[in-house]
Structures are given as structure tokens and as C-alpha cells.
N, C-alpha and C positions, 0 to 999 in steps of 0.2 A: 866791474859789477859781477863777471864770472866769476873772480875770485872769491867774491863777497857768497856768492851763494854757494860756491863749493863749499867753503868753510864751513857757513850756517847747516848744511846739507850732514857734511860730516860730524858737525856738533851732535845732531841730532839723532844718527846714529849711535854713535858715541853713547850719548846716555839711554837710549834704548837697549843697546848689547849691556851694558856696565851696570844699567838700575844706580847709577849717580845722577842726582836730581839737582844737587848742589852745581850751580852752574859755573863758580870759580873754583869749581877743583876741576870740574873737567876740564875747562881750558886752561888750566893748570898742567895738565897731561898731555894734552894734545899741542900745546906751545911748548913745551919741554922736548917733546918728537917733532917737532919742525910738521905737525899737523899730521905724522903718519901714524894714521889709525890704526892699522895690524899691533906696530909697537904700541902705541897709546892703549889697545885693550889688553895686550899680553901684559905690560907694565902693569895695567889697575887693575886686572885679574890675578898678578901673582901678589900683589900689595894685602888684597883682600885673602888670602890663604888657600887658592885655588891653582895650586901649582902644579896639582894631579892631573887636570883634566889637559886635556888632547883636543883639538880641533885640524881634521884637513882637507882639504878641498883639491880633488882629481880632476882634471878636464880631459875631452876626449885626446887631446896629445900626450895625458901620461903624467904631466909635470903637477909637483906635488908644491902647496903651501903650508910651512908648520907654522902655526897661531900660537900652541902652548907648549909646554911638555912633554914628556912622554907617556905614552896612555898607559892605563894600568891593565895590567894580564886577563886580571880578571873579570874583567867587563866585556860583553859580548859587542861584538860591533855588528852594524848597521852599515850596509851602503847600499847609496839611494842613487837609481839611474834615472835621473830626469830629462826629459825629452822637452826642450826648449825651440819651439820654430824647427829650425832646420839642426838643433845642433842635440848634442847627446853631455850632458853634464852630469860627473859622478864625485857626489859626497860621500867620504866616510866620516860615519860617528859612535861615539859611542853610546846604548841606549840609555845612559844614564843622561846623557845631554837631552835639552830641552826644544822644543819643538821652535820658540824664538830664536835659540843659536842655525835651527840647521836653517829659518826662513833668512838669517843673516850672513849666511856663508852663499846663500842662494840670492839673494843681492848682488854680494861681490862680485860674484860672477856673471851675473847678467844684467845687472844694473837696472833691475826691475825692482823698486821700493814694497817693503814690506808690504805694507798697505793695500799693494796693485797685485799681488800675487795671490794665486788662483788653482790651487793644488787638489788636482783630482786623478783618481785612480780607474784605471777601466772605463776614461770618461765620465766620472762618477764623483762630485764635491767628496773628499775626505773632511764630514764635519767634526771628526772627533780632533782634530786637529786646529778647533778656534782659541785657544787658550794656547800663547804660547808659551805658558810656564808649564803645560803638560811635558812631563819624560816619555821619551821616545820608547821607553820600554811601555807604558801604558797602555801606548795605540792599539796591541798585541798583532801586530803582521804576523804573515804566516811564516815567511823564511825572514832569511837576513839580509836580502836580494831584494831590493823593492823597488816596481817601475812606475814611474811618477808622471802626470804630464801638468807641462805650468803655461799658463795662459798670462797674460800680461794683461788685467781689466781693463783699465784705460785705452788700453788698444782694440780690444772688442766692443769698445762703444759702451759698458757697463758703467753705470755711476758705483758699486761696491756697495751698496746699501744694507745690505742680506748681513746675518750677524755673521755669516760663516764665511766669509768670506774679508770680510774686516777685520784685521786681526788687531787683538787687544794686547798695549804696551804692556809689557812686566812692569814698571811703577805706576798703573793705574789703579789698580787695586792693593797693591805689597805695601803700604802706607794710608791709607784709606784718602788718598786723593781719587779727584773725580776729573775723569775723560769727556771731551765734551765734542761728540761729534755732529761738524757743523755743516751742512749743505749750502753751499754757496749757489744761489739759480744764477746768478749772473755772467759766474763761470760755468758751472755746469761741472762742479767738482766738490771735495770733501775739503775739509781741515781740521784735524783734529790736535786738540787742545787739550792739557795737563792741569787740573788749578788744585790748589789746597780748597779743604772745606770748607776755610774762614776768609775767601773769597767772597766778594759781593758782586750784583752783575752789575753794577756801578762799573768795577774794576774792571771786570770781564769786558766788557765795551771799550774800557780804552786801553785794553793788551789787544782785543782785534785792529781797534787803530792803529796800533803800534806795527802790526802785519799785515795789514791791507791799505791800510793808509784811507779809511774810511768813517770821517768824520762821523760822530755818535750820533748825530742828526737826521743822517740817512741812512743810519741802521734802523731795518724792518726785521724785528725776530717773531718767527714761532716754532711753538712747542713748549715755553715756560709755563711752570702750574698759573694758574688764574688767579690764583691771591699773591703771585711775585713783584716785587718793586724792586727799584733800583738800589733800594740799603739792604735785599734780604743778602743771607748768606749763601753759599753752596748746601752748608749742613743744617739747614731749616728748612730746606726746600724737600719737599716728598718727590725726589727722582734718585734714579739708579746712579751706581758711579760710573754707570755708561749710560750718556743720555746722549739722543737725537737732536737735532734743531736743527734749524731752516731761516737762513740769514739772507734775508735781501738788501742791495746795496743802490737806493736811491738815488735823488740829487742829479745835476746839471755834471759834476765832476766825479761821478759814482763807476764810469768807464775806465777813466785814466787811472783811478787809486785801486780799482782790481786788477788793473795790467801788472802795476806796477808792486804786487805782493811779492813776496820773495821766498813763499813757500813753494813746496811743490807738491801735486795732488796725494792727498790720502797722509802727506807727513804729519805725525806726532810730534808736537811742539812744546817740551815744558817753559814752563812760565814761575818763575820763584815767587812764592807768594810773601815772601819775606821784602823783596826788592821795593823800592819805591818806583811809581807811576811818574812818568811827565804826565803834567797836567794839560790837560787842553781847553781850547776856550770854550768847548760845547761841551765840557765832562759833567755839567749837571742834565742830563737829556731830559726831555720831559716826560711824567711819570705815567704822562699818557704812554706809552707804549708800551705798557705792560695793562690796556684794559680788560673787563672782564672779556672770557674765554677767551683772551688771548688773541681778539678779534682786531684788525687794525684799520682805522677812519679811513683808509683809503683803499679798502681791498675788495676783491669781489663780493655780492650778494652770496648767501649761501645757497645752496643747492634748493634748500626745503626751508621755507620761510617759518621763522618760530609760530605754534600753536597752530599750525594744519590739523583740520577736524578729518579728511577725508582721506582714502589712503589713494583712491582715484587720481584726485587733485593734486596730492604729495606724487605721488608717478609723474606726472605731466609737468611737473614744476622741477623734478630732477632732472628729465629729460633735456628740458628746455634749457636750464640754468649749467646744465653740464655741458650740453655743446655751444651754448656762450662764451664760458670761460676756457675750457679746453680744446674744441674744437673736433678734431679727426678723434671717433674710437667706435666701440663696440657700438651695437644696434639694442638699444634696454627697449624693455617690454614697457609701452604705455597702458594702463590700466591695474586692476590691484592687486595683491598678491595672490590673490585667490584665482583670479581670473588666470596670471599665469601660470598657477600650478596645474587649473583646468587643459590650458593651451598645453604643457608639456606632456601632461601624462593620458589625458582622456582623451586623445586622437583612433580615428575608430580602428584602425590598423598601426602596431607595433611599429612598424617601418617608419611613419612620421612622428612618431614620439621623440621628444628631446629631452636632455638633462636641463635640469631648474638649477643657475647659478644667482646666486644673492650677495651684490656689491652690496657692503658697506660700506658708506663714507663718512668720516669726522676731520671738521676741517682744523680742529686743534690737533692733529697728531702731524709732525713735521713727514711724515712720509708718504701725505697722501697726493700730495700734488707728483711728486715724484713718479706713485707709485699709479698716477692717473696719464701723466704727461709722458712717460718713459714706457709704461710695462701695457696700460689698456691702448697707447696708442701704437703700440706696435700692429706693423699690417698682418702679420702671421699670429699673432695671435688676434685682432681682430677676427681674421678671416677662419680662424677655428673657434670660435666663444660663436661668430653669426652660423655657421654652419652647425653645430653640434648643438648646442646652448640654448636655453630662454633664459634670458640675461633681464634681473628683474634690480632697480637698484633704490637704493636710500639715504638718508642722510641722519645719521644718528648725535649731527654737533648741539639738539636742544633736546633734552630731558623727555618736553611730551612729544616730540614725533619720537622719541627711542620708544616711549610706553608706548605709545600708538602702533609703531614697528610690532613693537614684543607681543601685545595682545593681539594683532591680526597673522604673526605667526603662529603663534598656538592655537589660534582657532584654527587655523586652516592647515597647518602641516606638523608641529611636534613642541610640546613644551620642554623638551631637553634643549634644544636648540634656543629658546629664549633665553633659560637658563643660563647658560655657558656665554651669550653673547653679554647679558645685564652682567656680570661677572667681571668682562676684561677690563683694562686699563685702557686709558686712551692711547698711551704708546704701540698696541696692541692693535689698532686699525691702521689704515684700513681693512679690512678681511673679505673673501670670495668664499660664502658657505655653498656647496654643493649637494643637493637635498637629490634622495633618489626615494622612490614609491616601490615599495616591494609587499610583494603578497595583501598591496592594500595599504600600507602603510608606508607613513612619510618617514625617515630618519637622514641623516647627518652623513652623507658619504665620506666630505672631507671640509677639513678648513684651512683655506689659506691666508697663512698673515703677507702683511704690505713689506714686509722687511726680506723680501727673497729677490731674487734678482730675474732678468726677462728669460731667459732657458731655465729654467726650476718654472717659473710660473706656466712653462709652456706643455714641460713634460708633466705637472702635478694636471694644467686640464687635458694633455693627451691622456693621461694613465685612466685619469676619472672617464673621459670619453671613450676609452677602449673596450673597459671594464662593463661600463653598460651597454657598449654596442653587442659584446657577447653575450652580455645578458639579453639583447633586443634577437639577437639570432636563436636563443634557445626561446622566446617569445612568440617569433614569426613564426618559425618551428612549429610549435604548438600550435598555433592561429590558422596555420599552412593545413595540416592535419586535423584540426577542429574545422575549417570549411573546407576540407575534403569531406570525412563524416558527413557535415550537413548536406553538401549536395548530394553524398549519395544517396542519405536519407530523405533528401528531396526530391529525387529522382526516382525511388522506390513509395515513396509517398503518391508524387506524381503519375507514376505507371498503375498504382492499386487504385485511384481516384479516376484515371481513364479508366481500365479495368471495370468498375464500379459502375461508371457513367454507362459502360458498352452493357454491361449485364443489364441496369437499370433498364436500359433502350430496347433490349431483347423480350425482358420482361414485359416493358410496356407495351411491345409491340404484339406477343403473344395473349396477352389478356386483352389489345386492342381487336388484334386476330377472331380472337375468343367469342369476345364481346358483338363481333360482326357475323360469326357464323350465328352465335344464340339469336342474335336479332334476325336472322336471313333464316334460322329453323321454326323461330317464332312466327315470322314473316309467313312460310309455308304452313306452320301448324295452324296456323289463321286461314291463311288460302284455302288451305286442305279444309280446315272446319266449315267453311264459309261453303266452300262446294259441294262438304259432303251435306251440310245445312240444304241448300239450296237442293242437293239430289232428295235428300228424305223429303222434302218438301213438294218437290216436284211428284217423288214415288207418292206419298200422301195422296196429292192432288188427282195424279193418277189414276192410284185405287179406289179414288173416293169417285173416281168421272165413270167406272168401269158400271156395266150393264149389269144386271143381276144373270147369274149363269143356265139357263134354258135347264128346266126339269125334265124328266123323261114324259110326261103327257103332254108338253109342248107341242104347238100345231101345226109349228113350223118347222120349215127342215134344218135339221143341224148337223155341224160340223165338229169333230172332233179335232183338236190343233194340239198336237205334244211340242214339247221345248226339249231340247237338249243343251242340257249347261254345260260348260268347259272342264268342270269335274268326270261328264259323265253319268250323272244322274236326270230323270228327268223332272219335269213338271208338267200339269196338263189341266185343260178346259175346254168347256164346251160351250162353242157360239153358235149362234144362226147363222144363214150362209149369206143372210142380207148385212148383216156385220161388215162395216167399213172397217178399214186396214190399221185405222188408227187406234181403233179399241183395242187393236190384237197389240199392236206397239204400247197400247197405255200399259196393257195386261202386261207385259214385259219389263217396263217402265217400274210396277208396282212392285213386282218379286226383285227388283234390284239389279234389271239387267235394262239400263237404259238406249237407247237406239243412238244416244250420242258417243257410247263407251264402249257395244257389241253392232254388231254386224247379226240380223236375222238370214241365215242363206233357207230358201228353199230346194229340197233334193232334186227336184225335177219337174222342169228342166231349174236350174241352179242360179238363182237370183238372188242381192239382197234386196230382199223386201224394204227396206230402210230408205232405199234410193226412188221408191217405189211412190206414186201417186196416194195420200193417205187416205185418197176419198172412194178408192175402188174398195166395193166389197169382196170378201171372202171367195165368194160364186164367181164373180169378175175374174177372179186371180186364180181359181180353178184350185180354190185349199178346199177340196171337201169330197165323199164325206169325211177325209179324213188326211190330215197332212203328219208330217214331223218336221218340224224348225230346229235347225242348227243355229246357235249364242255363239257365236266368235266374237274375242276380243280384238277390238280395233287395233 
């Protein structure tokens, strides 16, 4: 069995390097060299008139391989230091050689199949390097000196899915046959396949028989267009000469016949389409398995059930339906798109704002399960999509949830973005849109398609997550300094409105102040009125009680009584001497000098009269015939 597969291994080779399709010439060549490939390619290289070119291969001990000729002068050479694992391998080429020859001298040497190899620069995919009939002079390096590093995909756990990284045979296109790269989920690996255009997938089913040994019965395909049958041809079918697909291998005996394939991962297999087929007893499969969209009687539900009215509803149903069938991934936003645009960007502080990421999924494109079971189920990128992310997702595999999709993105985030997504092809999904809100507005950060492999899908959402975290730090920035401003103008607000309060208070309390003397002079101006009321009233009563003043023919004896006021001027009257004391006080009383407010002193001997009995007459009191009274104020 070893031998068996070396050989088939080296065939395969063989017309890879050589672009001989014809499969009896090549083992026409390679049985003539006792199966040694070096000679079998130099032999069909110089057959074909390529006798110029050079091919050699350096390892780090020095020793040289010649494959052709001798090179010509005048062509610039190339040599490539490629850092393999632990080891340092140096190719020289010339740049007229093509980017296939030097992936096949890098084989030889490290026994890493085209297919699996993984050529990057500065850690960096070299995609210009998918096409390997590109000339080396194209790439345009900077010296002639160039350090390479090659990863073995299979070995880092990669299925090779990403265009750039698959590298395409030189007879897949140079002939207008078609490449048919197959994803096997059983294994958990590629196979890719060579057929003519007038190919039917009749045929094609039972060439995969032929190498996996897997009856057409429990072949599950997808990715074939929707109106495929098993008589269409390759060249009726609307797909690329590089097409996807997704082979599952059913059946009770579906284990044993993938064991037992005799390819190896990622190999290109041509297949003569001129050759006759064994027939086998299931070669007519039934034509059910090519129904519409490509859907198959026994597969899971989809995501979003056809004709969802609600985008709510359609959220909750992907949710749901997505970690039924696939299990561990990302955390998608329940509720509609609007809501999560709200969640990522309206958070009232910069700081909790996230980027809005928007799975697509279509369950006709062979790369989404892949690209669901492989790349969202990754823990690291999980745990950067939950941390950074609002992960909003959808199911675009029925026409009106895509319409229903399109019109609830336009309303809520940007009509270019529906645009470009109603556009793509179904091979084209799945896709991760990355929407950012700038100055207000929604636009298209970036789009990731399903055909990139798990590190590209992690560095495309670190970059995108970077990019707006800087943006979120010149954000805060602003927010930080904007409710700086405010509080101080809060705090000067605050201080002018105490300020305001304390004056208001001062104010109030001096017009309260105010208010309290006016009433307490009022108070007095009353008092005062009232007393002086009551004195005029009193002096009134007085002067009205007073005797009439004794004439000079009076028969009685009189007494002459002078006052002296506190000015110093006098006043003066004349009583009888039988005049009681109270007449002489009314008479005081009347001119305005009341006995409650002055003190009457007599000179001699010095009394006030005031304290004085008011019923002693004048004569009693020894005022006659002539006194002087002194008015002191009390």
C-alpha cells in the first residue's frame, strides 16, 4: 500500500510541475525512470524545448541539486532563505521561473505538499503569490535576498480554506478545465479535483468513488447552483473554474471508505475526462440530492425560518438555531438591528461603546459551516468578538429575510452596505460587516469574507478593534474634558446661585430689618401721637378747669406766681391766695409744662410742689404775695 501511494503521490506531482494532463504519457515518463521524478521532469522539460531554464535547490549543508541546464547569464537570480521549523532552506531561482516551480522545489525539501504550504513574509501572508504561474520577477521584492517563513497548515490546525493560501494548479485554468475544491467534514480536510468542462456531476460522483471509495448514495454535496442535476455539465453550470464544495460522507460504511482514500490532504488530482468510468451499482443517485437550494432531506433547520415578518423574531431564531447546530461561539445580540446599533454606540460614556459586527450567513455557500464550526468557534476569537463586539447575526439563505435584512439595514445604519451585500454571490458568504458611527453617521469599516483562514480573521477584528479603541481614547478624551468644563461650570454656577441665595438673604433680612424698625417708629409715632393727643387734651381740660385771673379791683388778696421755663423766659399769673395748688399745676399743665413731665421747685425753702398735697392753698404754702417757680424737666 505504501508503494501504491508513493507512486500515486509522485504522479500527481508529476503533472503539476509538467502541466501534462494526459495521464499515459506521464506514466509513460516516470516508468521509463524507474519512477525518479527529478529525471522524469528534466526528461519532459527538455522534450518540450525548455532546455534553458535552471532549477537548484541549497540546503543549509551547502549541497547543490541540478534539475535542468544551465541558467542563462542574463537573467537575475533570486534566492530565497526560507525558515522552515527549526531548519534554514535556500532556493535559488531564476525570476523568470514561476512561483509553482519554486512551491515545488519547496516540497522536495520539506515534504510539505503544495497545497499545505503557507508563505509569509515578516509574518505577513505574501498574497501576491496565489497564482502559481505568476513569474517571480512580478512579485517585485526589494533585493535578491528574500526571507521567507513557511508554515505547514495541516500542522497548525488550519483547514487552508482562504484563496491565499490554496494554491491553484497551473492546468486548472491553462486549458479551461475546472478545479473542484472539495471539503471533506468527515475528515476534516480538502481534495481537490481537476475535470474537463464536459464533465457531468453524474461523473464526478463516481471519480470521487473512485478515491474515497464512497458509494454515490451517501454522498451529501453542497455548494452546487440550485438548478444542478446529475446530467448537467461542468460548462452549463454558472461557477468559477475554482469552485468550493462541501462533501459529506454518510452511510453505516462512510468511516471505513474515508479511511481508506489514498489521497493526501490539499492534493490536486487530475482525472481524464476522456477515460471511461467503472460503473457502479448506485451510479444513477437520486436526483434528489441536488434539491432546490441546494438543501438536503436530512440536514439541519435553518438558521431563520423562510418568510420571518419580524427582525426581533428572525434574532431569536438565529440565536437559537445557531447554537443547536453548532454549539460553542460567539455571544450574537438577541433583539433587532436597530436595538443593537443603539447598544453599541448610544452608551452614555465612550468607554462602554463597542464595535457593531454583522454575521451573515447562507447556508448554500460550502464555506459557512467551515467558517462557523472552525473560525467563530475559535476560544480567542470568541473571547475578542465578546469583549470588543456587538455581534448582531442573520441568515440571508431565503430571498425575503435577505429583503427584510436589507431594508432594516438601511433604515437604521447605511444604504451602501445593503447595496454591496444584495450584490455578492453566494460563494461570497459568509461575510462579518463591521459598521462604525462616526461623526453621526453609520458607514462600512470593513468586510470580511468566509474564505480567510482563523489568524487573518483574528488580526482583521483585532485591527478593526484597535482602530476604534483609538478612536474611543480620542473620544473619552473629549467626554473627559467636556465634563471637566461642565463641572466647573457647575461649580461656578453653583457658587453664583449660593452667592445669589446669601445676598437674596441679606437683602431679605435688611428690608426685613427695615420693615421692623418702620413698624417700631410707626409704633412710637403712634405712641408719641397718642400722648401728645392725650397731653393736649389733658392741657385742653386744664385750661378750660382754670379760674378766671383775679382783676386789680378784686377783693381778695392776691398772689402773684411767675414760672420759669427751661429756656429761661418767663410766664406769669395772678391767683388768689385761697387758690388751691392744683389750679396753680392746671395753670402749668395748660401752657404745656405738665407736672407729669417738669418738676415745679419753689426757691424758698426749695420744694417740688408736684409732690406736694394738691389741696393746700397758695396762703398754706406761703406762695404770696409773690412767688417765682422754677419748670425743671424730669
Amino acid at each position: 500500500m505504501e508503494e501504491v501511494l508513493n507512486k500515486e503521490e509522485i504522479l500527481a506531482n508529476f503533472q503539476q510541475i509538467t502541466a501534462i494532463e494526459d495521464i499515459g504519457i506521464a506514466l509513460s515518463h516516470l516508468e521509463s525512470t524507474g519512477w525518479d521524478l527529478e529525471t522524469a521532469v528534466r526528461i519532459a522539460i527538455l522534450m518540450d524545448g525548455n532546455e534553458n531554464e535552471s532549477i537548484s535547490i541549497v540546503d543549509n549543508d551547502q549541497s547543490v541539486i541540478e534539475v535542468a541546464g544551465p541558467s542563462t547569464s542574463t537573467q537575475s537570480e533570486l534566492t530565497f532563505n526560507i525558515r522552515f521549523k527549526k531548519d534554514l532552506i535556500t532556493i535559488k531561482l531564476s525570476e523568470l521561473q514561476t512561483v509553482g516551480e519554486l512551491k515545488q522545489l519547496i516540497m522536495k525539501k520539506t515534504s510539505v505538499p503544495v497545497c499545505r504550504q503557507n508563505l509569509k513574509m515578516n509574518n505577513i501572508p505574501i498574497r501576491s503569490m496565489q497564482s502559481d504561474s505568476t513569474k517571480l520577477k512580478a512579485l517585485n521584492f526589494n533585493s535578491n535576498d528574500i526571507n521567507l517563513e513557511l508554515t505547514d497548515i495541516s500542522n497548525d490546525g488550519e483547514l487552508g480554506i482562504a484563496a491565499d493560501i490554496i494554491p491553484i494548479s497551473p492546468t486548472s485554468n491553462s486549458n479551461g478545465n475546472y478545479q473542484l475544491r472539495i471539503y471533506l467534514t468527515n475528515e476534516n480536510r480538502y481534495l481537490n479535483l481537476n475535470f474537463a468542462p464536459s464533465k457531468t456531476l453524474l461523473e464526478i460522483k463516481n471519480d470521487v468513488f473512485a478515491v474515497l471509495k464512497t458509494p454515490v448514495r451517501f454522498q451529501v454535496w453542497e455548494g452546487w447552483p440550485s438548478n444542478a442535476t446529475n446530467d448537467s455539465k461542468l460548462s452549463d453550470l454558472d461557477i468559477d473554474h475554482i469552485h468550493c464544495l462541501q462533501l459529506t460522507c454518510t452511510g453505516s460504511d462512510s468511516a471505513s471508505a474515508s479511511s481508506s482514500s489514498i489521497r493526501t490532504i490539499g492534493e490536486t488530482l487530475e482525472i481524464d475526462s476522456d477515460s471511461d468510468s467503472i460503473e457502479f451499482e448506485d451510479a444513477t443517485a437520486d436526483e434528489d440530492m441536488f434539491t432546490e437550494e441546494g438543501v438536503q432531506p436530512n440536514r439541519l433547520k435553518h438558521l431563520i425560518e423562510d418568510g420571518i415578518e419580524d427582525t426581533v423574531l428572525g434574532s431569536l431564531q438565529f440565536v437559537s438555531n445557531y447554537r443547536e447546530r453548532y454549539g460553542v461561539g460567539p455571544t450574537f445580540f438577541e433583539g433587532s438591528l436597530e436595538d443593537a446599533l443603539k447598544t453599541a454606540y448610544t452608551a452614555k460614556s465612550a468607554k462602554d461603546r463597542k464595535l457593531l459586527a454583522i454575521y451573515l450567513h447562507h447556508d448554500n455557500s460550502v464555506l459557512s459551516n467551515v467558517f462557523c464550526g472552525q473560525l467563530l468557534g475559535n476560544e480567542n476569537i470568541i473571547k475578542l468578538l465578546n469583549e470588543n463586539y456587538i455581534l448582531f447575526g442573520w441568515d440571508l439563505t431565503f430571498e425575503s429575510n435577505k429583503n427584510l435584512f436589507l431594508s432594516s439595514l438601511t433604515a437604521s445604519a447605511t444604504d451602501s452596505a445593503s447595496l454591496q451585500i444584495r450584490n455578492m454571490a453566494i460563494n461570497q458568504f459568509p461575510i462579518i460587516l463591521i459598521i462604525r458611527k462616526f461623526r453621526g453617521m453609520c458607514e462600512i469599516a470593513d468586510i470580511i469574507h468566509g474564505n480567510i483562514n482563523r489568524d487573518e480573521l483574528y488580526i482583521h477584528l483585532m485591527m478593526n478593534s484597535d482602530a476604534f479603541n483609538e478612536q474611543m481614547k480620542i473620544d473619552i478624551r473629549e467626554e473627559n474634558e467636556r465634563a471637566a468644563r461642565e463641572s466647573l461650570l457647575l461649580e461656578q454656577q453653583q457658587a453664583y446661585q449660593e452667592s445669589l441665595l446669601a445676598d437674596r438673604a441679606k437683602e431679605e433680612e435688611r428690608l426685613r430689618l427695615e420693615k421692623m424698625m418702620e413698624n417700631e417708629r410707626q409704633k412710637q409715632e403712634s405712641e408719641l401721637a397718642d400722648k401728645l393727643a392725650k397731653k393736649e387734651a389733658d392741657r385742653r381740660d386744664a385750661e378750660n378747669s382754670l379760674p378766671p385771673e383775679p382783676t386789680n379791683d378784686c377783693t381778695q388778696q392776691i398772689t402773684k406766681i411767675r414760672f420759669r421755663k427751661p429756656t429761661g423766659d418767663f410766664i406769669e399769673r395772678k391767683f388768689t391766695v385761697d387758690t388751691q395748688l392744683k389750679v396753680l399745676l392746671n395753670f402749668s399743665k395748660a401752657n404745656g409744662f405738665s407736672p407729669e413731665d417738669f418738676k415745679i421747685i419753689s426757691s424758698f425753702p426749695r420744694r417740688d410742689l408736684t409732690t406736694i398735697d394738691s389741696a393746700n392753698t397758695l396762703k398754706q404754702l406761703n406762695l404770696y404775695p409773690q412767688e417765682t417757680l422754677i419748670l425743671e424737666e424730669r
